[in-house]
C-alpha positions as semicolon CSV with decimal commas, in nm:
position;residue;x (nm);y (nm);z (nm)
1;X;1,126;2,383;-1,654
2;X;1,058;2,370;-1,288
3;X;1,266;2,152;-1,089
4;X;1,102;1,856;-0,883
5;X;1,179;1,929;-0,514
6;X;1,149;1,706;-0,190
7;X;0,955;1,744;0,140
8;X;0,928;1,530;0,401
9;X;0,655;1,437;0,672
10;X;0,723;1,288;1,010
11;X;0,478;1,049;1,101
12;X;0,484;0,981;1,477
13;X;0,405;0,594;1,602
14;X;0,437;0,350;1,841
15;X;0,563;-0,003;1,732
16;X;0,418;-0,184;2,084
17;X;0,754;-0,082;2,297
18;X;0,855;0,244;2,213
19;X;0,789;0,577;2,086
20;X;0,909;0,678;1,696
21;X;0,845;0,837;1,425
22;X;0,896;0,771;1,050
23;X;1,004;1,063;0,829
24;X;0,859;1,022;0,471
25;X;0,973;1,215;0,166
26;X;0,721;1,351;-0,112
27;X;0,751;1,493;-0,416
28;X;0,632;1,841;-0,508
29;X;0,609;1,806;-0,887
30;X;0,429;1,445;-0,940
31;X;0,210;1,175;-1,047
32;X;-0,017;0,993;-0,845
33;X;0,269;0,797;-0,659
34;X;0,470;1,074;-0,496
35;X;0,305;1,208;-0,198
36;X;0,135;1,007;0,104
37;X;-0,281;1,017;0,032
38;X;-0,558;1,018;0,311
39;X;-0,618;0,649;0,213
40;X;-0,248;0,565;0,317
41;X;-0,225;0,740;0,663
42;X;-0,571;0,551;0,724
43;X;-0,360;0,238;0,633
44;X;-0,102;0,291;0,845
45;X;-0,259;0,372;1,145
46;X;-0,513;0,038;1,091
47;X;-0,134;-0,115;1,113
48;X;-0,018;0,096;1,453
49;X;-0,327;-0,020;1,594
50;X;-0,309;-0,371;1,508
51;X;0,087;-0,443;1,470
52;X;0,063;-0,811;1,642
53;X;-0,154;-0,934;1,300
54;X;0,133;-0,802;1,074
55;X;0,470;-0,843;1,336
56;X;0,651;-1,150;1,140
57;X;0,467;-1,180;0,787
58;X;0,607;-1,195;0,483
59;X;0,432;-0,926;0,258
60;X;0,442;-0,727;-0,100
61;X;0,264;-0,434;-0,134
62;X;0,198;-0,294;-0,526
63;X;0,249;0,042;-0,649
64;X;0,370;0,178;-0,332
65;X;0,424;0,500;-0,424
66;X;0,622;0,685;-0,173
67;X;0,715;0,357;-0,004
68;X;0,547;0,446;0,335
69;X;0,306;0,151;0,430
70;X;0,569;-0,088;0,344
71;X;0,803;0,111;0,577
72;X;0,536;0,113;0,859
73;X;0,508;-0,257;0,848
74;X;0,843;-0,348;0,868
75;X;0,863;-0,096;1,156
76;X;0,659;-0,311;1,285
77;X;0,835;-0,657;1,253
78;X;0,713;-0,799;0,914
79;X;0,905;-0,878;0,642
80;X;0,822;-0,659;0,324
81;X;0,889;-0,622;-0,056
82;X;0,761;-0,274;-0,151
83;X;0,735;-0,263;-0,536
84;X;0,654;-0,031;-0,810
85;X;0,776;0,073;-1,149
86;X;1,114;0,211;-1,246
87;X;1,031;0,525;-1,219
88;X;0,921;0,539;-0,863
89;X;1,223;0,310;-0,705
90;X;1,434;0,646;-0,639
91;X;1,179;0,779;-0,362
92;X;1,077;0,476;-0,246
93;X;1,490;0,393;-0,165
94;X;1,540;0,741;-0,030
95;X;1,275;0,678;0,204
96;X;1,375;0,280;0,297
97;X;1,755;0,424;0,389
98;X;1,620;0,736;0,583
99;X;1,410;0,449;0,828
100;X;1,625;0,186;0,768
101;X;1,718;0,235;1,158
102;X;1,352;0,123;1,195
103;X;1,358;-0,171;0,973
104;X;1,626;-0,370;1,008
105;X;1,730;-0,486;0,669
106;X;1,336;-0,630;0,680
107;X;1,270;-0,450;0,313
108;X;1,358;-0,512;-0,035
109;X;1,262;-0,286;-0,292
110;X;1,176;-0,423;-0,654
111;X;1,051;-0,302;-0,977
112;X;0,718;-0,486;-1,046
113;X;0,545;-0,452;-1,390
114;X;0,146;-0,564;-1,366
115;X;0,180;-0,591;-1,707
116;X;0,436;-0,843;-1,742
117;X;0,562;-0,967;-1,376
118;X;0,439;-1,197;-1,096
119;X;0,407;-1,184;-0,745
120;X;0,640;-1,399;-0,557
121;X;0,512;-1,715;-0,372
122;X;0,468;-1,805;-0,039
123;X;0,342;-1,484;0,083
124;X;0,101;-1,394;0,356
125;X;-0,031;-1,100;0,255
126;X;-0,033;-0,850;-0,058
127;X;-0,133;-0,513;0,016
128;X;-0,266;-0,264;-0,265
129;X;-0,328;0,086;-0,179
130;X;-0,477;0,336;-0,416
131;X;-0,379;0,144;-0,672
132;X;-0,673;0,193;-0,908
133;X;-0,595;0,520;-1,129
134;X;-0,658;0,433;-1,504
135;X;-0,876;0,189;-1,708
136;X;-0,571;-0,004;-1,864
137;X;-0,424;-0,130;-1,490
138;X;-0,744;-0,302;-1,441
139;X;-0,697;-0,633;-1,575
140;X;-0,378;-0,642;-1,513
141;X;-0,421;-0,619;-1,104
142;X;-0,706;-0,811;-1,102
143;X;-0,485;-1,096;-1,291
144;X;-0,228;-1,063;-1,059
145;X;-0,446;-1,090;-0,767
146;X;-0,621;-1,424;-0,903
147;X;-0,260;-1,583;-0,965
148;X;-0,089;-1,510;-0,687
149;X;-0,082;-1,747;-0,348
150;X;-0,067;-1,514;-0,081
151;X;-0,240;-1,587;0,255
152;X;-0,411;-1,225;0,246
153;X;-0,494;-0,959;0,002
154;X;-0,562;-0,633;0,154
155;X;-0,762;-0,359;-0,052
156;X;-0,736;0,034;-0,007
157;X;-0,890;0,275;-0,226
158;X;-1,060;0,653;-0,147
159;X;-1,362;0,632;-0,355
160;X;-1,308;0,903;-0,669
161;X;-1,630;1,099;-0,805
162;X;-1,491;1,246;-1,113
163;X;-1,252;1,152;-1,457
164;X;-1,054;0,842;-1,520
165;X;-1,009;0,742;-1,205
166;X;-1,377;0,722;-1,077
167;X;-1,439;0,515;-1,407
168;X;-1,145;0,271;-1,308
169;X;-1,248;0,252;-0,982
170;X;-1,606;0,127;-1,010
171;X;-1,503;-0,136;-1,288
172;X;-1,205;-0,212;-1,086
173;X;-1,467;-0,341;-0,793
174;X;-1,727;-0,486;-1,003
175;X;-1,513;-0,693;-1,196
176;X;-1,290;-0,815;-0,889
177;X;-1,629;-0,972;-0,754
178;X;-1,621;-1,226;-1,003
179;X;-1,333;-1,357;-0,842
180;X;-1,304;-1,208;-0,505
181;X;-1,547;-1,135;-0,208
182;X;-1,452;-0,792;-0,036
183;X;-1,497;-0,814;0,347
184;X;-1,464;-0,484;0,514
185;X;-1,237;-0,402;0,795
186;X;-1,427;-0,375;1,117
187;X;-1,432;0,033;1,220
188;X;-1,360;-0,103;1,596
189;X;-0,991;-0,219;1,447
190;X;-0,931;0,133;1,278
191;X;-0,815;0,408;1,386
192;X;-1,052;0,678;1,506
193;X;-0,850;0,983;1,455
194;X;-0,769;0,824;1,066
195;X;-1,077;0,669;0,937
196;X;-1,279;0,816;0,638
197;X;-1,625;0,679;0,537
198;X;-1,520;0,741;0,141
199;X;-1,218;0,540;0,180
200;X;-1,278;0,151;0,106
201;X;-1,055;-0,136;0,328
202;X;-1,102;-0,411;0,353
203;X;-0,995;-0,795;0,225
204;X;-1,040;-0,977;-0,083
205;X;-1,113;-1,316;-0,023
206;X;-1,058;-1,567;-0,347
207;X;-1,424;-1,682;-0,431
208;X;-1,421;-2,133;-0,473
């Protein structure tokens, strides 16, 4: 039995006054939610470019996996709830206390089950990166999505070509459109130096 070991990545930024750097641990033995993906360093860095639309907001972002877009958004001055299931909650707290002299006290960390929970009220944006793995999360998410009453809902998801996950994927987006119009993210606020073409962002707006 191998044992599961830690790494970490240092992600440089600037939060609009200063020079820092977030250090983010992975997991070297994992699921899906224990390392940072492409499509989550492309998130972040939409966030360093843009941190005056997210300084101040109150936000949740599901199955956060490592914890690091939450992180980089209260780095930034918003208020966040990063959530996931049980399992994950030990990373994701590892990584809130080794930034926490970024944050602030700005983040709560919570178990949130798609299956059974709720998303808070009176939020301004919910955030869902690469959160689209396997057919049986799909109507979950999309349920959650059509019930909550946040402001926002932003969408991130690398496009997948092959098993489960490419399946989940394209019925993930064509049944969201029932409910939800997806409006990309203008390239001009991305950054250049983290922008993919096979890597979907943009924001879900709740059809009348």
């Amino acid at each position: 039995m191998f044992e599961n070991e830690e790494y970490s990545r240092v992600i440089p930024f600037n939060n609009g006054k200063k020079e820092s750097e977030l250090i983010i641990y992975q997991e070297t033995i994992t699921d899906v939610g224990g390392v940072i993906w492409d499509s989550a360093l492309m998130t972040i860095h939409y966030f360093f470019k843009n941190p005056e639309q997210f300084f101040g907001k109150k936000i949740l972002e599901l199955g956060s996996g490592t914890g690091v877009c939450g992180i980089a958004l209260a780095a930034l001055g918003a208020e966040v709830i990063i959530t996931d299931l049980p399992e994950r909650i030990p990373l994701i707290q590892k990584n809130v206390a080794t930034n926490s002299h970024l944050t602030s006290n700005r983040i709560q960390v919570q178990v949130l089950d798609w299956m059974k929970d709720k998303i808070p009220d009176s939020l301004d944006l919910v955030l869902a990166v690469d959160c689209v793995y396997y057919n049986s999360t799909i109507s979950p998410l999309i349920n959650l999505l059509k019930t909550c009453d946040a402001k926002e809902t932003i969408i991130v998801s690398e496009e997948r070509d092959i098993g489960e996950a490419s399946v989940a994927q394209k019925t993930f987006f064509k049944n969201i459109n029932e409910f939800f119009e997806l409006t990309p993210i203008s390239h001009e606020d991305l950054d250049p130096d983290y922008c993919a073409e096979d890597i979907i962002i943009g924001r879900l707006i709740k059809k009348p």
